[in-house]
N, C-alpha and C positions, 0 to 999 in steps of 0.2 A: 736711536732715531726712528728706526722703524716702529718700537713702541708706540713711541708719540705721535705717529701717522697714522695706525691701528687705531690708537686712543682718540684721535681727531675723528677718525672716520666711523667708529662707535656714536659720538656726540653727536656730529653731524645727521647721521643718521636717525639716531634715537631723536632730536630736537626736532626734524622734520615730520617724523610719525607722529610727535607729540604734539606739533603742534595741529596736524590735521585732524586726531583723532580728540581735540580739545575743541574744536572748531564743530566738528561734527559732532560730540555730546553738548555743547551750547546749544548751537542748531536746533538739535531735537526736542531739548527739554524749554528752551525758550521758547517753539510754535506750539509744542504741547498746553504751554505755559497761558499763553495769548488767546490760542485757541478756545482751551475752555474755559475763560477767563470771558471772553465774549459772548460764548454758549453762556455763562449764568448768568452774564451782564443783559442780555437778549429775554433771557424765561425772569429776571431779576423788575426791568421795565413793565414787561408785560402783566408781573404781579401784583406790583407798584401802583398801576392803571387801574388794576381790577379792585384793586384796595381801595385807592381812593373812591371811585363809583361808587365802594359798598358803602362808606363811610358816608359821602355828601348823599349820594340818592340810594337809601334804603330799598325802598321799593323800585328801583329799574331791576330787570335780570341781569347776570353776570352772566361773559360768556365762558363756556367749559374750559376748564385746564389741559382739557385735552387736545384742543384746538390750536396751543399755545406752543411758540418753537421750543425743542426740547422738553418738550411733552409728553401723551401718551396715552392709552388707553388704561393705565394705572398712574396718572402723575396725580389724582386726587388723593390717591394713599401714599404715594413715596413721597411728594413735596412737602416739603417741612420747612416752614416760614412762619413768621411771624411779624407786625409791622405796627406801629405805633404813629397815633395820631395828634399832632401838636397843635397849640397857637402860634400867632409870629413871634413870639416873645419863645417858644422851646418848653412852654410848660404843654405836661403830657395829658391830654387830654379822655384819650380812649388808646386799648391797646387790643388789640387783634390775636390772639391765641387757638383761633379754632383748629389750624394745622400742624402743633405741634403739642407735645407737653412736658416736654424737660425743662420751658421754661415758664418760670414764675412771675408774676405781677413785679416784684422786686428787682429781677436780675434783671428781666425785660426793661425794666427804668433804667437800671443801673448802663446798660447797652447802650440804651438811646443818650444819654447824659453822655457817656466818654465820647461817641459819636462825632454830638451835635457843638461838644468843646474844639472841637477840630473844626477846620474849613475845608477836610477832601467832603465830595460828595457822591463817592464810592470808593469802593477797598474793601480788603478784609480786619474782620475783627475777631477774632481765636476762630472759631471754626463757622465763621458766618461771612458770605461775602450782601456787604450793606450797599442801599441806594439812597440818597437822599431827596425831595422833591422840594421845593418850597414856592410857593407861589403867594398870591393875595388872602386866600383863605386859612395858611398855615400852614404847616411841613407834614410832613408824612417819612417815614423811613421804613424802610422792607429791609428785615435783615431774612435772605436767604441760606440755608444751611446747605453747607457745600463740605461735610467731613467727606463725602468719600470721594468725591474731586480730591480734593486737599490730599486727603491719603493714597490714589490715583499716583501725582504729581511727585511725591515724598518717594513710592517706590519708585516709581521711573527714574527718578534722580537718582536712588541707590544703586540701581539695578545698573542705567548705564556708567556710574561711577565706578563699580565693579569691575565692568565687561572693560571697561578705556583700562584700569590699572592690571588685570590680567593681560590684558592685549599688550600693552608695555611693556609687561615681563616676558610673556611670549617671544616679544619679537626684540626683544634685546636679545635674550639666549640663542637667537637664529641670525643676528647681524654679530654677538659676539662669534658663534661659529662659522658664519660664510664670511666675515672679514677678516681672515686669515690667508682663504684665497682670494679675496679682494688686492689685497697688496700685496698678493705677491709676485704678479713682475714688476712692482716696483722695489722690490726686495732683492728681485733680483739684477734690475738693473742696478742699484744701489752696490751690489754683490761686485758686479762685474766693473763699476769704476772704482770701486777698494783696489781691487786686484790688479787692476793696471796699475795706478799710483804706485802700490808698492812694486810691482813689475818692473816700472819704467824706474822707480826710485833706485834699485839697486844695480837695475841696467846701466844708468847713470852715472853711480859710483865712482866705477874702472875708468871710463874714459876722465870722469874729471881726477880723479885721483894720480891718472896718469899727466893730466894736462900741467895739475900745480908739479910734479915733478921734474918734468918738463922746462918749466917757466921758472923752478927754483936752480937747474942748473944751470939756465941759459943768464938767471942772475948773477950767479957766483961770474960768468965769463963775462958779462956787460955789466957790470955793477954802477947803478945808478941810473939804467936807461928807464924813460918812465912809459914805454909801452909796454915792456915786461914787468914794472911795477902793477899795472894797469891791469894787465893778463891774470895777475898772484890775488890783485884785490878781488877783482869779477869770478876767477875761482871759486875764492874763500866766499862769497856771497852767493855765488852758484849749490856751493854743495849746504851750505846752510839750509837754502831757501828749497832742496831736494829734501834732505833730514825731515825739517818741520813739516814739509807735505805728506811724506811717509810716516811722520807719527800725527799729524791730524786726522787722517785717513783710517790711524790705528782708532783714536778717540770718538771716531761714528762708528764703531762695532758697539753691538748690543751690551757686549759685558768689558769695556774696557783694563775695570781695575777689579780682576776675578779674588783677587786676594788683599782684601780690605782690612785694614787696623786701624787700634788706637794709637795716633802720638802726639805727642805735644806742637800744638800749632806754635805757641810763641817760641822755642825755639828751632822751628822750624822760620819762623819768620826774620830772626833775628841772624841766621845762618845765610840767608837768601839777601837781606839789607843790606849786610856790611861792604860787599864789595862796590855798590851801587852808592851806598854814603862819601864812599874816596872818589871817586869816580865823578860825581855829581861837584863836591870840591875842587876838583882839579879842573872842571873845565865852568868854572867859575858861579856855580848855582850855589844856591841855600842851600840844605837838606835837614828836614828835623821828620821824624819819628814820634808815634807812641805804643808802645805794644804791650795789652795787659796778659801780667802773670799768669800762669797755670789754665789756659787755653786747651782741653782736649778734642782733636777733630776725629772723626770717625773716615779712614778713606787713604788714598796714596799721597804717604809723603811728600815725595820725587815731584808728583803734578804739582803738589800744591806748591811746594818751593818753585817747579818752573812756572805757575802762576804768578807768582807774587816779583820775580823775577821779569817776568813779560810785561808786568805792570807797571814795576821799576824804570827797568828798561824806555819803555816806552814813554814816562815823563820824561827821562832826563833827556830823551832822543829829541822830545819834538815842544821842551818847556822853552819859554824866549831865553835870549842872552841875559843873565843876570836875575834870572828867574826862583823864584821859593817854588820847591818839593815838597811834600809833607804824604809818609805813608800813616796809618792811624790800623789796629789790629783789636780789638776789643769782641766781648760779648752783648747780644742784645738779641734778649728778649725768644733763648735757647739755639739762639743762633750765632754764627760766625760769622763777622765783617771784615771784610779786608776793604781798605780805604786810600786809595790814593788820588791826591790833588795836585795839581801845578799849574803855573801862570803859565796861557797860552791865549793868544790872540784868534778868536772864531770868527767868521760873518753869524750875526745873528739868525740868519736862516738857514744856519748847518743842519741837518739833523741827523741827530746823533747817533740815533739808533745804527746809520751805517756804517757805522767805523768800526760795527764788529761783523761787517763783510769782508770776504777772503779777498782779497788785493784789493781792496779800496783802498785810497787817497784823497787825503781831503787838498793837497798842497803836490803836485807832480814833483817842482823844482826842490823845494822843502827836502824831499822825502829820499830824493836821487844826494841831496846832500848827506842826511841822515845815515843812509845806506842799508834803513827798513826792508824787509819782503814782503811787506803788504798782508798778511797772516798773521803777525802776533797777537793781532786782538782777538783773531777768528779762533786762536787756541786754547786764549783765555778764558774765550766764552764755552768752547769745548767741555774745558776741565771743569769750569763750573757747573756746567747741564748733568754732565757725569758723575759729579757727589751732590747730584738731586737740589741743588743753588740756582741761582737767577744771579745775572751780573747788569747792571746798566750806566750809561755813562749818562751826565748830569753837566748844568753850566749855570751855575750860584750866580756867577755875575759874565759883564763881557767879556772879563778879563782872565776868569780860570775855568778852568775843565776838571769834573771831580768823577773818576770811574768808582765803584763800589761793588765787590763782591758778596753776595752772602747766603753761606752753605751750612745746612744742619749739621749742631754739633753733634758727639758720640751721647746715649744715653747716660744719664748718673754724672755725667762730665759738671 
């Protein structure tokens, strides 16, 4: 258990760092993004303008590039554009090349064509961010050459993609080592109600052990009185429902079952049924079974038979009068199922999930009949979590309750 409180609190941790530190590499690289995406779209208009001017009126002056936002006392040599002049119809008319010279009459066409096939009228296009204008006299489009923007943008993004996945690894290895002292007084509290349980468990013992002795001679002299029958039953129900505390108590230690093997689950399972099949017979229930062949589990016997038992158990305790059983043991899909169903009458809005809490009840009057301790499911669930399984109960229809177990089998098995 404390693992998996570790293990939570790694997660937790880690998903919260991640997601700020996700948050803040968006952040950055999306205003970076906007940002000079406006800065071009800004010096991109202003190009645009000066274009067309040159284009309709030859002879007016143009004003300097210098003067222009994101400009400069050098943007006459470092800007590099180029802008093509259409009719309304998209054919090219004149094309503008005096600021750059990587491109050609051809490719320049070929730009403007994919372009003006589209309906944005701006964006980029491989390492150009384009402007489109169209008016009564014809279109015009400024493709502005924005590589080292582009490439700008490309490293930032690397860069902080780096720094977020180092930062990650960093601070795992620093929440793996300080969440060790994170949980540990709750490790230790944990600690200190193990040790009462079994404290108090064997404290327990003597006096009741004393009490059925007790109440067994006081029967041999009043035979047949049913207050001392009463004393022998609430005993035998006392020291049970002590045992199962003390060994659940054992099953939240970190290493349960320190000496693990292979054995045959079917007949392991088939050891565990049989007294549960007469049993289920005699107090007037169906019982049918299926349990496939050569089954190997990896893990404790003993549990898993008192698994499969507690499960049993627990159908025949609480299936209706005249009710079908059915346990099922099979392979699927390298894992081990243990399977049992029986007709049982639920309110639809049971949920189910808590019938593998420790004294829960879903029926008080039911269950005083039955003469449960409120913990068999809690144990079952135990043994399961302890050979690395998940167990959950289910309701196919209103009429039955179908719990399932299922725990990795042994490797090669």
């Amino acid at each position: 258990m404390l693992k998996k409180m570790r293990r939570r609190f790694i997660l937790a941790a880690m998903a919260a760092f991640g997601t700020v530190m996700a948050m803040l590499l968006a952040g950055i690289n999306l205003v970076n993004f906007y940002r000079t995406t406006s800065v071009r779209d800004q010096m991109a208009a202003n190009l645009l303008g000066r274009e067309q001017r040159a284009f309709h009126r030859p002879q007016a002056p143009l004003p300097p590039m210098e003067d222009m936002p994101g400009g400069g006392p050098e943007a006459e040599f470092t800007t590099r554009f180029f802008a093509a002049h259409c009719d309304p119809e998209g054919r090219i008319l004149f094309i503008a090349r005096d600021h750059i010279s990587s491109i050609d009459e051809d490719m320049a066409g070929e730009y403007t064509g994919k372009v003006l096939s589209g309906e944005k009228t701006k964006g980029y296009y491989k390492e150009y961010r384009y402007l489109v204008s169209r008016d009564e006299r014809g279109i015009t489009v400024l493709f502005l050459n924005v590589a080292d923007s582009l490439q700008f943008m490309r490293s930032l993004f690397i860069v902080s993609l780096g720094t977020g996945a180092g930062s990650l690894v960093l601070v795992f290895l620093l929440v793996l080592f300080f969440s060790r002292y994170a949980i540990l007084p709750f490790a230790e509290n944990i600690e200190r109600q193990k040790r009462f349980i079994t404290d108090a468990g064997h404290e327990l013992k003597t006096p009741i052990a004393s009490i059925a002795a007790s109440a067994d001679a006081a029967a041999m002299e009043h035979e047949g009185d049913r207050w001392i029958e009463n004393i022998q039953k609430q005993t035998v129900r006392l020291g049970r429902l002590v045992n199962d505390l003390v060994a659940l108590s054992r099953l939240d230690e970190e290493a349960p079952f320190p000496e693990k093997e292979d054995f045959s689950l079917s007949d392991a399972a088939w050891e565990a049924a049989e007294p549960f099949a007469a049993l289920a017979q005699a107090r007037g229930k169906r019982y049918a079974q299926r349990i496939e062949d050569d089954l190997v589990l990896h893990g404790d016997r003993d549990s898993v038979r008192q698994l499969i038992s507690i499960l049993l158990d627990n159908a025949v305790r609480h299936s209706d009068e005249g009710g079908d059983i059915r346990m099922e043991v099979y392979r699927k899909r390298g894992r081990a199922c243990i399977q049992v169903e029986n007709s049982c009458s639920l309110p639809q809005t049971q949920d189910l999930s808590r019938l593998f809490d420790r004294f829960y009840r879903v029926d008080q009057s039911r269950s005083a009949r039955t003469g449960g301790t409120g913990i068999g499911l809690s144990m079952a669930q135990a043994i399961v979590q302890a050979h690395g399984g998940r167990i959950q109960a289910k309701r196919p229809d209103g009429e039955r309750i179908l719990i399932k177990a299922s725990i990795p089998m042994a490797p090669f098995s």
